[in-house]
SEPA-438143 format. One line per 4 residues: number of its first residue (from 1); for each residue x, y, z of C-alpha. Coordinates in steps of 0.05 Angstrom, whole numbers, plus 5000, padded with zeros to 4 digits. Layout:
SEPA-438143
NUM	X,Y,Z; ... $
end
This chain:
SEPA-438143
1	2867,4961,6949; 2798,4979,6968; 2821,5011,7038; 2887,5041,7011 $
5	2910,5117,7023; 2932,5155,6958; 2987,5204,6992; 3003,5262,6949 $
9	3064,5300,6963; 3065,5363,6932; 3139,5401,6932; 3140,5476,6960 $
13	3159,5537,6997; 3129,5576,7039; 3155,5642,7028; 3149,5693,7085 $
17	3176,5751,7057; 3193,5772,7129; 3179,5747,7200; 3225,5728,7249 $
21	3288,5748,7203; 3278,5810,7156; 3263,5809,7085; 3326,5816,7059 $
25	3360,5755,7093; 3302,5716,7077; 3315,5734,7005; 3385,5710,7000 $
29	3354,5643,7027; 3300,5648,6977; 3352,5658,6915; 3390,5595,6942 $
33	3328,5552,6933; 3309,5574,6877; 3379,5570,6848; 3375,5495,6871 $
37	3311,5483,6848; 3327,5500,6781; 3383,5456,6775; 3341,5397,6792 $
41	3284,5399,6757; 3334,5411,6697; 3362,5349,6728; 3313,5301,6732 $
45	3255,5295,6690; 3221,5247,6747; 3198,5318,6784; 3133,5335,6760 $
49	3123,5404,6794; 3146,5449,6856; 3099,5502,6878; 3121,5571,6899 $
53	3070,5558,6956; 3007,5600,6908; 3041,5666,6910; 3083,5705,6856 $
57	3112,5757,6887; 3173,5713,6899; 3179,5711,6821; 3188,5783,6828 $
61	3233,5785,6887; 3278,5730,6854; 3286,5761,6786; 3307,5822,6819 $
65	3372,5789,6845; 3375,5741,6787; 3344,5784,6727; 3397,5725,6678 $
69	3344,5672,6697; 3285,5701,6675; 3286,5661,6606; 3300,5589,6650 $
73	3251,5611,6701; 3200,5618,6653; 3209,5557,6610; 3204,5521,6668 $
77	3135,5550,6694; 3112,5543,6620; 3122,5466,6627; 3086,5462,6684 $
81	3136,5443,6730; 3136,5503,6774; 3062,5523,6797; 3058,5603,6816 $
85	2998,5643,6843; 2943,5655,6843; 2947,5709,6890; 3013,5765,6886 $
89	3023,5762,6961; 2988,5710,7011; 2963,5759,7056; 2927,5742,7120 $
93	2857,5755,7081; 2813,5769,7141; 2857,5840,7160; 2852,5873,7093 $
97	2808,5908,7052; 2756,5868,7010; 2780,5903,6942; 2853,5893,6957 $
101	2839,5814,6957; 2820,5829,6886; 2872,5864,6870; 2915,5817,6904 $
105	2895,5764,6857; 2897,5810,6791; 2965,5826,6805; 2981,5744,6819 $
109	2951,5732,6750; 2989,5787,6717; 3058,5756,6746; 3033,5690,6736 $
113	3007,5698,6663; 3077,5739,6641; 3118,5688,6670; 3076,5635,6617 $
117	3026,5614,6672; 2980,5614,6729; 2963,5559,6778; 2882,5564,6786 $
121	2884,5541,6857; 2856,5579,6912; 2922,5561,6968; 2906,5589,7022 $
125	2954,5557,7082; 2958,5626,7134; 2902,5664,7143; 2857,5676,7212 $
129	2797,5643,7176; 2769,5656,7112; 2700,5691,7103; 2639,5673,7070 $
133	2649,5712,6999; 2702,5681,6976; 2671,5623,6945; 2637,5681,6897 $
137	2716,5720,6899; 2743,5656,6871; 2700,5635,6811; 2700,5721,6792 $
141	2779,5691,6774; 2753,5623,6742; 2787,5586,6809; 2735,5533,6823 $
145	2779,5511,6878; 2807,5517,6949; 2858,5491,6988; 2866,5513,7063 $
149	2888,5502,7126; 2853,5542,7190; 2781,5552,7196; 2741,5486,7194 $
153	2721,5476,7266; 2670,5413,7289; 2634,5423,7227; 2684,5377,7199 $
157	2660,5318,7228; 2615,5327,7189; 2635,5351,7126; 2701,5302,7113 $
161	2761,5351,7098; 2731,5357,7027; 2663,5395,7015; 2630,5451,6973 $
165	2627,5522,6997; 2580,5565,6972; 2572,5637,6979; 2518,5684,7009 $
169	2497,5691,6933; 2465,5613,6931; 2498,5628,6851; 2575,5611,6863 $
173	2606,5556,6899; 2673,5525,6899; 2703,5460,6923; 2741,5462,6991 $
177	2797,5420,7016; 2824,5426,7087; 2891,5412,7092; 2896,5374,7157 $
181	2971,5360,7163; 3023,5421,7142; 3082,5433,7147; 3102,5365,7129 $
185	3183,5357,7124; 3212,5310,7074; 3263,5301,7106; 3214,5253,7159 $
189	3192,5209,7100; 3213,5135,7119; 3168,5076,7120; 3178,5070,7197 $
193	3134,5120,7223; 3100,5145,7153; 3037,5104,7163; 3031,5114,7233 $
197	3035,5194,7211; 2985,5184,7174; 2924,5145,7214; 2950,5187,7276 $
201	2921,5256,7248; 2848,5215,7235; 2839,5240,7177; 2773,5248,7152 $
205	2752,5235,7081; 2715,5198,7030; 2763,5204,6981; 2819,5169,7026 $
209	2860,5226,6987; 2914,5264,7034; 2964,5320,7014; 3024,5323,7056 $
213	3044,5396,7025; 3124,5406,7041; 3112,5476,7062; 3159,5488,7113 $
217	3188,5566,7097; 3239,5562,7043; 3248,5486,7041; 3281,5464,6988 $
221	3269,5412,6936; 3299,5351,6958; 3344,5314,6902; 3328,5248,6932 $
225	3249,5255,6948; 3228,5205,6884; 3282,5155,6912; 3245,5162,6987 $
229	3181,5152,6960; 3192,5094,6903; 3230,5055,6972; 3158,5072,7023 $
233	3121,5052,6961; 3153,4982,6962; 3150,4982,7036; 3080,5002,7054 $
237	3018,4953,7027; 2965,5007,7043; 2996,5074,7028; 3001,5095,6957 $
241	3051,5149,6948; 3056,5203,6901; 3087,5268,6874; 3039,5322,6842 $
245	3020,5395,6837; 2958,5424,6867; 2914,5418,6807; 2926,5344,6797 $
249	2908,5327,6867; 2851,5368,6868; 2830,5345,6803; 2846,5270,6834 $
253	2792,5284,6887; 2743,5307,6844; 2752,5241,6801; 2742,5199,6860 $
257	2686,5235,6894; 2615,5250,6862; 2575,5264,6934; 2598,5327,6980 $
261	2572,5355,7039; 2553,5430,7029; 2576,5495,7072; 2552,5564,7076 $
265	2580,5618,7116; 2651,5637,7150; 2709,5590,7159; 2736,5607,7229 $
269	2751,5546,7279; 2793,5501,7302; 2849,5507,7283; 2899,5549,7322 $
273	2874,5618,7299; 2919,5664,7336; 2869,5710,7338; 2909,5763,7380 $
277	2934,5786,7313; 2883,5821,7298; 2906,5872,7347; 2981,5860,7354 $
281	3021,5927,7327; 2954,5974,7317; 2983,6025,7287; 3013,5986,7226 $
285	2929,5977,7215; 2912,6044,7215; 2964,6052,7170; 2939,5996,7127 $
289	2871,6024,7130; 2896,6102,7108; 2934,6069,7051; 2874,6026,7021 $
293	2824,6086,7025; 2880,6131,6998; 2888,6078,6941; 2812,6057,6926 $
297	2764,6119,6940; 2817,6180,6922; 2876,6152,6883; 2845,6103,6831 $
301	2776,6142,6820; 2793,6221,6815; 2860,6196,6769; 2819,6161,6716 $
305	2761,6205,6710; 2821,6265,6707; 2833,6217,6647; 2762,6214,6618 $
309	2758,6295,6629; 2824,6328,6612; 2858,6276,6573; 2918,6274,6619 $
313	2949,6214,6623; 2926,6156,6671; 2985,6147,6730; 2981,6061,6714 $
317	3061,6043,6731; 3056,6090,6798; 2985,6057,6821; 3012,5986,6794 $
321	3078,6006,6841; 3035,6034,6901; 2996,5963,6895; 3043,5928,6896 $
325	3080,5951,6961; 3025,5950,6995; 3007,5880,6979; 3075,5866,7010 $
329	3049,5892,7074; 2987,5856,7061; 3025,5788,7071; 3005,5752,7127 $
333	3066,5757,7175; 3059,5828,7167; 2993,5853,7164; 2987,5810,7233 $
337	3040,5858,7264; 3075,5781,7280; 3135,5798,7259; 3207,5817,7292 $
341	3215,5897,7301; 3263,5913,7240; 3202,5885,7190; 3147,5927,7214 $
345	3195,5990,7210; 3209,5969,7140; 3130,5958,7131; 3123,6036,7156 $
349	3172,6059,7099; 3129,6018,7053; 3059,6053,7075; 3096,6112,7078 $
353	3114,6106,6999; 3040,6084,6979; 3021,6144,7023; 3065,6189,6976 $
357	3042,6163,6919; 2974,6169,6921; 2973,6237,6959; 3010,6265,6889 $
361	2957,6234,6846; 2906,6249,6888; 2920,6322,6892; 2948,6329,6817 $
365	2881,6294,6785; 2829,6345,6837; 2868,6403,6815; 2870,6384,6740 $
369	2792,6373,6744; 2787,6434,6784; 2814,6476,6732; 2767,6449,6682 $
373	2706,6474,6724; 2671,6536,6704; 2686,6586,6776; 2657,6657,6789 $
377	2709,6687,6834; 2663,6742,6837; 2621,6711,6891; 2683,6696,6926 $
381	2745,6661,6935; 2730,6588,6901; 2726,6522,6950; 2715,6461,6906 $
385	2689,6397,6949; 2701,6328,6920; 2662,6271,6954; 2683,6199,6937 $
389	2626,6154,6953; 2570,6143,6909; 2516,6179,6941; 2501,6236,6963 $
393	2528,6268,7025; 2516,6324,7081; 2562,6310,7131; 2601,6374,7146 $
397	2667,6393,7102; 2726,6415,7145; 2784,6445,7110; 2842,6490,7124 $
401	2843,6559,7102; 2912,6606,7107; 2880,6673,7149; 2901,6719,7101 $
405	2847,6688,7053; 2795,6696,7108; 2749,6766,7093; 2709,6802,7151 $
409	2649,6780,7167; 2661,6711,7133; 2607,6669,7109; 2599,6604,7052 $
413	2569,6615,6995; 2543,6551,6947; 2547,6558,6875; 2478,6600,6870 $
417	2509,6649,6920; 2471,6628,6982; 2491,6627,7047; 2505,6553,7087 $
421	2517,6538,7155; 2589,6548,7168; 2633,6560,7227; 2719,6583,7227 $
425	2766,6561,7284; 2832,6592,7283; 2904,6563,7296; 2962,6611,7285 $
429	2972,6624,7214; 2908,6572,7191; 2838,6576,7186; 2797,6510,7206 $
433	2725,6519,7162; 2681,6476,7171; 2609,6488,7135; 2541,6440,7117 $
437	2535,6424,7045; 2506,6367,6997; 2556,6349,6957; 2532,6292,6892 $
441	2548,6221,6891; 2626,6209,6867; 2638,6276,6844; 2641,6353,6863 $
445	2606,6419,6889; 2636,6489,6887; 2634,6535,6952; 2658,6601,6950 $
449	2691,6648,7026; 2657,6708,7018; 2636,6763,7063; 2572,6793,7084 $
453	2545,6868,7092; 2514,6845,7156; 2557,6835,7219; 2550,6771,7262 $
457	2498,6723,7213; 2491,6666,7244; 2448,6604,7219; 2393,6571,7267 $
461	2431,6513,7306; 2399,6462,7348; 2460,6448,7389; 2463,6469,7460 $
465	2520,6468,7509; 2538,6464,7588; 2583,6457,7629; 2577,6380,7630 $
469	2524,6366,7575; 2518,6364,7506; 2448,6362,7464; 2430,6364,7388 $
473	2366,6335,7352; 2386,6266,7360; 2419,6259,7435; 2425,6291,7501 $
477	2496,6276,7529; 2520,6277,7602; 2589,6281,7619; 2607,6249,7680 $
481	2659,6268,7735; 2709,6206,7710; 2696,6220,7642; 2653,6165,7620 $
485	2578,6187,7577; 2511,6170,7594; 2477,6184,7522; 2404,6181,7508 $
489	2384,6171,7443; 2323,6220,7440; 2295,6184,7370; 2300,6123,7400 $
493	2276,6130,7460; 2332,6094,7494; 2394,6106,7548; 2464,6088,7538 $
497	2505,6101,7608; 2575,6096,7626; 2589,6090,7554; 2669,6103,7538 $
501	2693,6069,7589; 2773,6051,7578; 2789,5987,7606; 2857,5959,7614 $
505	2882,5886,7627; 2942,5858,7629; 2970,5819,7569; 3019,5762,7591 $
509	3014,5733,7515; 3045,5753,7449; 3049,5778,7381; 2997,5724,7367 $
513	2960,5711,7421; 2920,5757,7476; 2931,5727,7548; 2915,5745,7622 $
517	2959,5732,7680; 2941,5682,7742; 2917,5741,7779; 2894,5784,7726 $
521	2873,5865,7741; 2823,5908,7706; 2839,5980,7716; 2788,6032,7687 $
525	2777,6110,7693; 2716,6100,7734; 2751,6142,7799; 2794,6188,7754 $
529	2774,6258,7757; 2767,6287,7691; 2776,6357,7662; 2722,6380,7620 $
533	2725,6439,7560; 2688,6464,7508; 2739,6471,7452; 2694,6496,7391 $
537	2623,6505,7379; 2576,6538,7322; 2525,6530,7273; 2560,6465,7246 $
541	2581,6417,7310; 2604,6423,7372; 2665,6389,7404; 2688,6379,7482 $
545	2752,6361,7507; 2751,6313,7562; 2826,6300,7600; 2846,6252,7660 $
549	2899,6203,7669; 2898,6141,7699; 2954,6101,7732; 2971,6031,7706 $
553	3022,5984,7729; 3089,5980,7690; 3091,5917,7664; 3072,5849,7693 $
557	3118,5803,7739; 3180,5766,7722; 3134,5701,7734; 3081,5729,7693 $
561	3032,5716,7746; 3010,5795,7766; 3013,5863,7754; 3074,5909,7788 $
565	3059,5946,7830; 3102,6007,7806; 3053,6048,7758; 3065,6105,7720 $
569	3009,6161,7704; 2974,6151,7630; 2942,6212,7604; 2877,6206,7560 $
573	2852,6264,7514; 2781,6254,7489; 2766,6305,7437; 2675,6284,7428 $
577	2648,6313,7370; 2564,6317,7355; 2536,6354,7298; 2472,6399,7275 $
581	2451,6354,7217; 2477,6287,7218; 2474,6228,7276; 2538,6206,7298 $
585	2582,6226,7358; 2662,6224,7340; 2709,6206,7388; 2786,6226,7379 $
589	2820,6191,7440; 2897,6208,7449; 2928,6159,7491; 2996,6159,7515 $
593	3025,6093,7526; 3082,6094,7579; 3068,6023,7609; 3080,5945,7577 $
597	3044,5880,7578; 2977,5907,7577; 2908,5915,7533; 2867,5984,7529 $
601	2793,5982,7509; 2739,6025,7512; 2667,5999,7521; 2602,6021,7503 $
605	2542,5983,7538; 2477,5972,7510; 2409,5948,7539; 2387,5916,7482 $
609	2357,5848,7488; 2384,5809,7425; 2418,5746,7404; 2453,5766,7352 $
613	2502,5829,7324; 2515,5847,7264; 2579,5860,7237; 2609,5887,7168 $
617	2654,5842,7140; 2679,5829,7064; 2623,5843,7016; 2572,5835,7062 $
621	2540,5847,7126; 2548,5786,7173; 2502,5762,7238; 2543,5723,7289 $
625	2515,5700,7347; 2565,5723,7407; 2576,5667,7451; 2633,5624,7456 $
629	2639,5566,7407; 2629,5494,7461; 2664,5445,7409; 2652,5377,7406 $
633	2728,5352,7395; 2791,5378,7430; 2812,5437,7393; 2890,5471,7387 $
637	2854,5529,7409; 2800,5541,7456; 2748,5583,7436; 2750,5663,7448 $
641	2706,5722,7443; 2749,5768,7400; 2732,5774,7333; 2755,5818,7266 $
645	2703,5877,7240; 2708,5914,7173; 2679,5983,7190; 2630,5978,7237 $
649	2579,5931,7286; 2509,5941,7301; 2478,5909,7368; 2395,5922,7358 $
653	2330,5891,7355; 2301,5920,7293; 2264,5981,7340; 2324,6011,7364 $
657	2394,5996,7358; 2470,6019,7370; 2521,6018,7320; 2600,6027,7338 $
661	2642,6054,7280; 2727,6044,7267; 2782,6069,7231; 2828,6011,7229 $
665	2805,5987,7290; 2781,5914,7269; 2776,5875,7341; 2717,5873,7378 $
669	2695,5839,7431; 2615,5833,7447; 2592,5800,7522; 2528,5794,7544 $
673	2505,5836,7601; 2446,5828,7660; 2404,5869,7609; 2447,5872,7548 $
677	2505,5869,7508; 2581,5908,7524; 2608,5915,7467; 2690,5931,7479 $
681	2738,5952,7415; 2802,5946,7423; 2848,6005,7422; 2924,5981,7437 $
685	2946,5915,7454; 3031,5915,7479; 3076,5863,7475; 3145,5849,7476 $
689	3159,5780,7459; 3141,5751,7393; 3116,5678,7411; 3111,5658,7485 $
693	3130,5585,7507; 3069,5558,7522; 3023,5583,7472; 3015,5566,7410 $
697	3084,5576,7374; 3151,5587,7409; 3209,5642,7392; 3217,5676,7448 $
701	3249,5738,7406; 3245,5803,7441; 3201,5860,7396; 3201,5924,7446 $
705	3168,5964,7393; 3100,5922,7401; 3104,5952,7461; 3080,6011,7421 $
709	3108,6063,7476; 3092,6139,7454; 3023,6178,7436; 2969,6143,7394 $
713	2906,6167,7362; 2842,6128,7344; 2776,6151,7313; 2724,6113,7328 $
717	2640,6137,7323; 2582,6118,7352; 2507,6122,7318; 2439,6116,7367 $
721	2378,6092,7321; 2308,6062,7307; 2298,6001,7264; 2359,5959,7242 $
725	2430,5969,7218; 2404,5976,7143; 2339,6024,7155; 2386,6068,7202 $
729	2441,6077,7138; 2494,6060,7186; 2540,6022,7129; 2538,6095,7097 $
733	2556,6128,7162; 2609,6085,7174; 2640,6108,7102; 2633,6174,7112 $
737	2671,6180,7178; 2717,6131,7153; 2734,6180,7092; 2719,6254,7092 $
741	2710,6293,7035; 2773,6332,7010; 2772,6400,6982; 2814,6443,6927 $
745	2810,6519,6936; 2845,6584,6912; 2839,6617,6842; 2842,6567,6792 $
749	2874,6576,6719; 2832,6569,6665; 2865,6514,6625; 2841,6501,6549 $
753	2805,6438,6554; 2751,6391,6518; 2696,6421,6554; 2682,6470,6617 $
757	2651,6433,6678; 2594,6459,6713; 2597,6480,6783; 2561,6424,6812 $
761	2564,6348,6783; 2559,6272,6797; 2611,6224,6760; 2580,6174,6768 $
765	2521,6146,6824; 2500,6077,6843; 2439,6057,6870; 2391,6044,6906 $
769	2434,6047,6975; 2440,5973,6982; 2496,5978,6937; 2561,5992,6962 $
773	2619,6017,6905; 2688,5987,6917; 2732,6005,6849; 2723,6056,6805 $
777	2786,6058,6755; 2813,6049,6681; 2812,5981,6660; 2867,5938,6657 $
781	2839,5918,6585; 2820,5977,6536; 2801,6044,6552; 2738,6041,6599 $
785	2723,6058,6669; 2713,5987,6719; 2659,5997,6765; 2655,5948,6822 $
789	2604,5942,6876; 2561,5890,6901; 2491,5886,6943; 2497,5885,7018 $
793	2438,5852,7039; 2401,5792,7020; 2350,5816,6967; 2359,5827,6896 $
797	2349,5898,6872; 2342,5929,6804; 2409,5973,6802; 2416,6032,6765 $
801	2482,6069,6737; 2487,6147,6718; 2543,6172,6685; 2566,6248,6677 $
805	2558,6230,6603; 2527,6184,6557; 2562,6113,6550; 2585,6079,6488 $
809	2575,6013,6511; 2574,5981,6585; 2585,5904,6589; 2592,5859,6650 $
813	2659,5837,6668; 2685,5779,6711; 2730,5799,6770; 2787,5800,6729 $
817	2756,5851,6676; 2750,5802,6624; 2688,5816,6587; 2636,5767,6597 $
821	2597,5726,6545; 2520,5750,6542; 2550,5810,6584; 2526,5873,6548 $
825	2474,5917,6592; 2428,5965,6553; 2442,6035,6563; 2370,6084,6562 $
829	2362,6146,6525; 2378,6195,6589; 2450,6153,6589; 2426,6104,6650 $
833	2445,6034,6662; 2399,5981,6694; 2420,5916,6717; 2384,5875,6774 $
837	2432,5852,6826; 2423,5784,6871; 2423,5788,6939; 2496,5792,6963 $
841	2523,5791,6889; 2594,5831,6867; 2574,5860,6795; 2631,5890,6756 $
845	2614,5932,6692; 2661,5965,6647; 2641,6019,6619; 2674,6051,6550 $
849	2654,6140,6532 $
end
């Protein structure tokens, strides 16, 4: 019939790992099911597939218990009948890094393609919103298609449920499909109120295609769903019922549908984002954030190049296992912090086993390499610096020195034996050096703690301290009586005041949603009286100590209309940090947390007349307009002025400009002001119940520990400048505070090896500096080094590689590190590698010695 619905109804579970039960029951559930499931599609030859809801980590986590079915399991997925991946885990994709979404899908197909095969459907059913790369993400994995369910806002009314999205790269686009009813139960499937079902959620496409995906968690495969839907079919005159897997009904739409609307940008409306997440359980984030820069810029890097130099052998099964469990706490339950109390404390033992990992390969592949390096311990006692981003840097290195290595009148020494800027605090037995260096892109210097004939040298420093001000080359900073900083930015010509204010709210939601009370309070430290000390200062950078407390109620009212009006005293600690040679100021704030139901921020405003901020998301550098979203159609959700950041945001108006830096601190907030913009990050957000009646889920489980009592730290920097985000280098500010350099030091053996490293060298350098590295490791395939990185702005450049040593060969490789047809780059005489690079392209090049 020309005005007939094809319903597909596509068998599957949703498996949370963990959420409001831990993993381990869930997993007893999950070997039930599949135990079941088994048995009828063995059964019955009238089931075409069941999907394992496009993840395979529950492969993994079934086998475990039931290694016997491994054989059935995979004759099964051979014949199609059970669809897994692509991705391992189906992480909330917005919270984590962007190269862990890679891996995440690498380690999908690996599961997926030893099991006998892999489902080529982007599913993505749980995540905050999807962002605007991952069109280009997709096709790197040959998945020309998506299927998801939160993000499309009023757009949609105008671009049916099924449209192509194409990526900031105008080169790679993929076909989207919004799921617009989920969660569909079988069990519900009778001709009575089917149809009406169905024209109730107004569904809106072309195609006159729906999916009603069974993706309740762990529902089963029902023995009687072909009976239910042969009895609708004879029922219903309209409807047209069938059972599928993903790729036929994507592959029906596409054979019914010639003409789509088009999309470019972000995903992130309508439906019921939750967006409180992105804040719920901080410190499982900076946790998350320690273990992916552990993982990508020290573990992966220094332990394959220890490969290429001292033939040691590459750590694969201990990265694959670090990976792995942290892809687990990548899934979207947990990486939200959403989950009840006993998951997260399992999700800590997880980090805490990455975290062990790759601190022993980290350490055992610098000191391999540093033994290989040629040292003269007659200019003193050997400090080797390792920097891990691909350029050069000259931000300060800070390392710990036992006393008993420190000589009189210490100074640094570089590898020609002169003297740097250096400074030494002491603490008990330890020596804290810190001393100004360049160190080469992705690779190593060699410093040497000497001592000089002449007493008290001391190296021309433009900082100057008072009592209640703090200057260097770039800024003049006022401390005032509560605390707070008025900063001017002497290169811009602009003043910042009040800046680090901490503001705190009540929070009357959840684990998933932020919420005020009726009569909502803002407390701040405006009238606290604050304690001010200079704690170190030298040739290097200079650091103050700024303590007060502030009183803040102890929870909110039984009603949940107020504030109590018993408090308890808060302290802060607010250790500021400004430097001789580089622009940032460092804030370490130590907050103890005594109170509940409440929200700290700290905000920093800035009279700066713009629209727009920009904002560092995944593989690129995003402008949002900051104003709430007006929608056109009744959303779940109203809109809200949270939002998620990668590493930084930048407020300016290409002549001057702020930017705010995080470690693990992803929401912002960004208001317009009388002459500006306050932009607020969010430090701690506590909670105690996971899902509120009256917002948007309901289980009212108690979860004290999001209450996140006890003493918290967050590093967080802010950069003054002229011009725009780009011209200032704040994306390579933001890298460097987010990972500082680590150093080897003490007399190294000299091991017999291939060859004897200089004192100074680059691995490997990318540039020009619109290109950002994200992977450097040993391929998956073969024996060369995978080098990922893609351009952050929106004009092609000509890119150019240098290697410590001449390459074999260098090909381009999709983002699966299959070598690509037409892929081979030409490699110069002097050993470079040029390649131009589109405007917001990922390139990946492996590269064979």
């Amino acid at each position: 019939m020309e005005n007939s619905y094809k319903v597909f109804i596509i068998p599957s579970i949703h498996w949370d790992r963990a959420w409001d039960s831990p993993f381990q029951q869930n997993r007893i559930k999950l070997v039930k099911c599949i135990d079941r499931l088994i048995q009828i599609l063995n059964n019955d030859n009238r089931y075409k597939s069941f999907s394992f809801g496009g993840q395979s980590v529950s492969i993994e986590d079934y086998l475990e218990i039931r290694p016997e079915m491994e054989k059935e399991l995979k004759r099964l997925i051979q014949k199609g009948k059970i669809d897994v991946g692509p991705w391992y885990s189906l992480a909330d994709i917005l919270l984590v890094s962007p190269e862990s979404i890679i891996r995440n899908l690498m380690f999908g197909f690996m599961v997926g393609e030893l099991a006998g095969r892999v489902t080529k459907i982007g599913y993505i059913p749980d995540s905050l919103g999807l962002f605007s790369q991952l069109p280009q993400i997709m096709r790197g994995f040959g998945i020309e298609s998506v299927v998801f369910t939160r993000g499309l806002d009023d757009e949609g009314e105008i671009l049916d449920d099924e449209f192509i999205w194409i990526s900031p790269d105008d080169k790679n686009s993929v076909l989207a499909v919004h799921q617009k009813i989920d969660n569909f139960d079988i069990d519900d499937l009778n001709a009575e109120n089917f149809c009406a079902n169905v024209h109730k959620e107004n569904i809106k496409n072309q195609s006159k295609i729906i999916l009603l995906n069974a993706d309740k968690n762990l529902n089963e495969l029902k023995p009687d769903l072909i009976e239910k839907i042969e009895y609708i079919n004879e029922k219903l005159e309209n409807i047209d019922i069938m059972q599928c897997g993903l790729e036929d009904y994507v592959e029906h739409i596409k054979s019914q549908r010639t003409n789509f609307g088009e999309h470019r940008g972000e995903l992130k409306g309508s439906c019921p984002l939750m967006t409180g997440v992105i804040s719920s359980r901080i410190y499982l984030k900076q946790m998350n954030e320690m273990a992916q820069i552990l993982l990508e810029k020290w573990a992966e890097p220094f332990s394959s190049l220890n490969w290429l130099i001292s033939n040691s052998t590459y750590p694969k099964v201990f990265l694959h296992y670090a990976w792995k469990e942290l892809l687990k706490n990548h899934s979207h339950n947990n990486i939200r912090g959403c989950c009840i109390d006993e998951v997260h404390r399992e999700d800590m033992v997880r980090y805490e086993w990455v975290n062990q990992i790759g601190e022993d390969i980290t350490y055992t592949s610098l000191k391999q390499i540093a033994e290989n390096i040629d040292l003269d311990t007659n200019i003193g006692y050997p400090i080797v610096v390792f920097n891990p981003l691909c350029w050069q840097r000259s931000d300060p290195v800070i390392t710990e020195i036992p006393i008993s290595n420190i000589p009189e009148n210490p100074v640094i020494k570089d590898h020609n034996g002169n003297i740097v800027p250096s400074q030494i605090t002491f603490d008990d037995d330890t020596a804290l050096l810190a001393f100004q260096a360049k160190i080469p892109p992705l690779g190593y210097a060699t410093f040497y703690l000497s001592s000089s004939p002449e007493e008290n040298i001391k190296s021309e420093s433009h900082i100057k301290i008072a009592s209640r001000t703090m200057e260097n080359r770039f800024y003049r900073i006022r401390i005032n009586a509560n605390g707070t900083l008025d900063i001017l930015d002497k290169l811009a010509g602009i003043e910042y005041k009040e800046c680090n204010l901490y503001e705190d709210r009540d929070d009357a939601g959840d684990a998933f949603d932020y919420a005020h009370v009726k009569h909502s309070k803002i407390i701040t430290n405006k009238t606290a009286k604050a304690d001010i000390k200079l704690i170190e200062n030298g040739a290097v950078k200079a650091t103050m100590e700024i303590k007060f407390s502030v009183n803040l109620p102890k929870a909110i009212t039984k009603d949940g209309e107020n504030r109590t009006s018993a408090k308890m005293s808060c302290p802060f600690i607010v250790k500021m940090t400004i430097y001789e040679s580089i622009p940032r100021i460092d804030f370490v704030t130590i907050f103890e947390n005594k109170v509940e139901d409440h929200r700290l921020r700290v905000a920093f405003p800035a009279e700066i007349k713009t629209d727009t901020i920009n904002v560092e998301g995944h593989f690129e550098v995003l402008k949002r307009r900051n104003e709430p979203i007006k929608p056109n159609t009744k959303w779940t959700q109203e809109s809200i002025m949270n939002n998620y950041q990668s590493a930084f945001l930048d407020v300016s108006d290409n002549g001057k400009g702020l930017a705010i830096i995080n470690k693990g601190l992803h929401e912002y907030s960004a208001h317009k002001s009388k002459n500006g913009w306050i932009i607020y990050l969010t430090l701690l957000r506590c909670v105690g119940v996971l899902s509120r009646n009256g917002l948007y889920l309901h289980s009212d489980k108690a979860i004290p520990d999001a209450q996140c009592y006890g003493i918290h730290t967050f590093s967080y920097s802010l950069v003054g400048h002229k011009g725009n985000w780009f011209s200032a280098g704040i994306h390579r500010h933001a890298y460097e505070h987010n990972t500082s350099m680590r150093t080897i030091h003490g007399v190294f053996s000299k091991k017999n090896s291939c060859q004897k490293l200089p004192p100074y060298m680059s691995f490997i350098s990318v540039e020009p500096s619109n290109l950002m590295v994200t992977a450097l490791k040993k391929s998956e395939l073969g024996d060369g080094l995978i080098l990922r990185f893609y351009n952050i702005t929106d004009k092609a450049v000509d890119g150019i590689i240098r290697a410590f040593k001449h390459a074999k060969s260098a090909k381009l490789t999709n983002l699966n590190e299959e070598e690509l047809t037409d892929g081979e780059l030409k490699i110069d005489e002097d050993g470079s590698i040029h390649l131009q690079i589109d405007k917001h392209e990922i390139k990946t090049v492996k590269i064979s010695f």
